[in-house]
C-alpha positions as a Markdown table, in Angstrom:
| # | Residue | x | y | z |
|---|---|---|---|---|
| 1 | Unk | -11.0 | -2.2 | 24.5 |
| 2 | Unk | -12.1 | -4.7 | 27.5 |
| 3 | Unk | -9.9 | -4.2 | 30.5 |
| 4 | Unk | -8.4 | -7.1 | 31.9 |
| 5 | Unk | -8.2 | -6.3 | 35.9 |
| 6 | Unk | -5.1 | -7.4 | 37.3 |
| 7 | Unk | -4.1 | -8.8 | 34.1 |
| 8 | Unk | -0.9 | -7.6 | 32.1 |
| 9 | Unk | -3.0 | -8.2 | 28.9 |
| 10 | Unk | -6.0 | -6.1 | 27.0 |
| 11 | Unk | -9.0 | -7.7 | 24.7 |
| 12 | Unk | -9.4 | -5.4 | 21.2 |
| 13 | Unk | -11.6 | -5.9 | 19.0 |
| 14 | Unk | -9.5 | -6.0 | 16.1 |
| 15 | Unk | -11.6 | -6.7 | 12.6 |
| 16 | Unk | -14.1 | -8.1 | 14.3 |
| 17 | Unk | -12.2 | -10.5 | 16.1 |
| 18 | Unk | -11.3 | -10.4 | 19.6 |
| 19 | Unk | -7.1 | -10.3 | 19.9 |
| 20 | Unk | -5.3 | -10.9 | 22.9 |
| 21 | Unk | -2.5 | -8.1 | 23.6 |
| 22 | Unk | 0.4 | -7.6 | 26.1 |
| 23 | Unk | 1.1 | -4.3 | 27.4 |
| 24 | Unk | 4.7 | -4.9 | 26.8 |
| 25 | Unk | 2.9 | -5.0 | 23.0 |
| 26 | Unk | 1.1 | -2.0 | 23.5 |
| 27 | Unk | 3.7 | 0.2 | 24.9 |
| 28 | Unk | 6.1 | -0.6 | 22.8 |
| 29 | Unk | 3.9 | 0.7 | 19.7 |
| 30 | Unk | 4.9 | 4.1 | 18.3 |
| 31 | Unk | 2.6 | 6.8 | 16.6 |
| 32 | Unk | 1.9 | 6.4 | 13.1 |
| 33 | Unk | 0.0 | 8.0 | 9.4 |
| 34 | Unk | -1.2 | 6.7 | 7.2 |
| 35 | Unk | -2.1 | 8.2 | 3.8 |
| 36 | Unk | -3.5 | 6.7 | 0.5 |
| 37 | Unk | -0.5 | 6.4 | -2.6 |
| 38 | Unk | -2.6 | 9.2 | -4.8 |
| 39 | Unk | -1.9 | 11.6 | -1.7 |
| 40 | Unk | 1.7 | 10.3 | -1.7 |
| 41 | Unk | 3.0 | 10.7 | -4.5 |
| 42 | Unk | 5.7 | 13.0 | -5.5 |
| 43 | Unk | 6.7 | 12.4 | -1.9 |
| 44 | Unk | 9.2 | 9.9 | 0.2 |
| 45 | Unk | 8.4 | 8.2 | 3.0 |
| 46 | Unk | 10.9 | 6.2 | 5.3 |
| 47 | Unk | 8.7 | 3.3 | 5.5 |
| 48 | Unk | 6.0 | 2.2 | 3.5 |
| 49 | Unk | 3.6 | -0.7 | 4.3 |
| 50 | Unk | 1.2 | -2.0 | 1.3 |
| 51 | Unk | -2.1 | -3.7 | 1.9 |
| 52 | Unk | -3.2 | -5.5 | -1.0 |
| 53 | Unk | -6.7 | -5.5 | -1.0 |
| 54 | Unk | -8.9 | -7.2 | -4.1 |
| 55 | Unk | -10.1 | -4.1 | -5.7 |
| 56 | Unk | -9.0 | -3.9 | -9.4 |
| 57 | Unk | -7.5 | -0.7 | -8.8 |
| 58 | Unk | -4.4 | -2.2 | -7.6 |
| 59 | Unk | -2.1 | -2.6 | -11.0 |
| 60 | Unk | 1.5 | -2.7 | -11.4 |
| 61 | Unk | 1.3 | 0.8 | -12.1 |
| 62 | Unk | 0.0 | 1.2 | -8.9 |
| 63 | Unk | 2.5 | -1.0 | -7.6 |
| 64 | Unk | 5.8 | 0.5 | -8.8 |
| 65 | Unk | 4.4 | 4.2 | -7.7 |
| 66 | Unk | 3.9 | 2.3 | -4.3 |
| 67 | Unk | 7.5 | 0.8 | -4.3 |
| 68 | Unk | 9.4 | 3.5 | -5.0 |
| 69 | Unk | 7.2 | 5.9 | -2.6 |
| 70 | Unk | 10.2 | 4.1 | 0.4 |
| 71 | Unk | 13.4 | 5.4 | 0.9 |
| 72 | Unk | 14.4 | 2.0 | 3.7 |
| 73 | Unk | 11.8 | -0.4 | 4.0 |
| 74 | Unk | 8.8 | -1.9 | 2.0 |
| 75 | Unk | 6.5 | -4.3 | 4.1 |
| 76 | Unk | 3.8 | -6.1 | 1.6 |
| 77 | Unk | 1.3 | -7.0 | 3.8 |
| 78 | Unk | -1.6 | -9.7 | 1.6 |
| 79 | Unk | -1.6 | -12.7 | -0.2 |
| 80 | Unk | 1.2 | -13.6 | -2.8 |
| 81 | Unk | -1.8 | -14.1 | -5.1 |
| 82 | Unk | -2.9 | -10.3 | -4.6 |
| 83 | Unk | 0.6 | -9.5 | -5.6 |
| 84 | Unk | 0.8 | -11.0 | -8.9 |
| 85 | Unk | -2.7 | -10.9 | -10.1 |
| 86 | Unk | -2.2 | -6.6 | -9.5 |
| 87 | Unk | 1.6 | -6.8 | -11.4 |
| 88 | Unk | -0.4 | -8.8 | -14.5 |
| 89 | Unk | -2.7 | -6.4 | -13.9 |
| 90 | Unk | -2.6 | -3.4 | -16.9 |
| 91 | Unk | -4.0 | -0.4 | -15.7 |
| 92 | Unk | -5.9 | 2.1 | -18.1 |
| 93 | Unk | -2.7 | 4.0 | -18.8 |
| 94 | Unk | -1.6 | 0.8 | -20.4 |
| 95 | Unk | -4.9 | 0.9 | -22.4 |
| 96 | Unk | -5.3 | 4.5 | -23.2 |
| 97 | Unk | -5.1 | 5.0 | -27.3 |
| 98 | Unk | -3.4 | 8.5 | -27.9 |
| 99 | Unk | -2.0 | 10.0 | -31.1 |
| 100 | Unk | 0.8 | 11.2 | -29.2 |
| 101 | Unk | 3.4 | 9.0 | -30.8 |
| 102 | Unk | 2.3 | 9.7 | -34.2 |
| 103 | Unk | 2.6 | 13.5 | -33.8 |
| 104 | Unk | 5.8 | 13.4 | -32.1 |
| 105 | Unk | 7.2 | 11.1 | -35.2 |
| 106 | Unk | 5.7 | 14.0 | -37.5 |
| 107 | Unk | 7.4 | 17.0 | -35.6 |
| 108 | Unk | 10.5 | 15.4 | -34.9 |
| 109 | Unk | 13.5 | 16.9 | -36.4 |
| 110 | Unk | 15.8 | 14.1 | -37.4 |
């Protein structure tokens, strides 16, 4: 951070760009974690914000874990591109080959 003197602004360096903020900005921000979806799930979180990034490991498998991780509010925070390029995305789940159905069919009592 560059300090502005007798300024009611602060220079970051914000991905490697420089970005002008107020302090009005600044102290109005409030402490916040941030964990990755395979350490939250099973868990609920108030608020959950979703970067979509362009790795391939974003499906829509992903995605519904990461939607219904929020009990209030979802913010999606990428391109609309990102977003429905990951839900046509099939994940390996969706590609896996198991003999699962055909045992269950075998066993079942009917």
């Amino acid at each position: 951070m560059a300090k502005n003197q007798n300024s009611k602004e602060e220079n970051i360096k914000l991905f490697k760009r420089l970005v002008t903020l107020s302090y009005a900005l600044l102290d109005s921000l409030r402490l916040a974690y941030c964990i990755s979806l395979h350490k939250a799930q099973g868990s609920q979180c108030e608020r959950i914000i979703i970067w979509l990034s362009s790795t391939p490991m974003i499906d829509r498998c992903w995605i519904y874990t990461a939607l219904t991780r929020a009990e209030k509010e979802i913010h999606i925070v990428g391109p609309r591109k990102r977003m429905v390029q990951a839900i046509r995305r099939t994940g390996a789940s969706d590609r896996r080959r198991t003999y699962l159905h055909r045992y269950l069919q075998e066993f079942a009592v009917l």
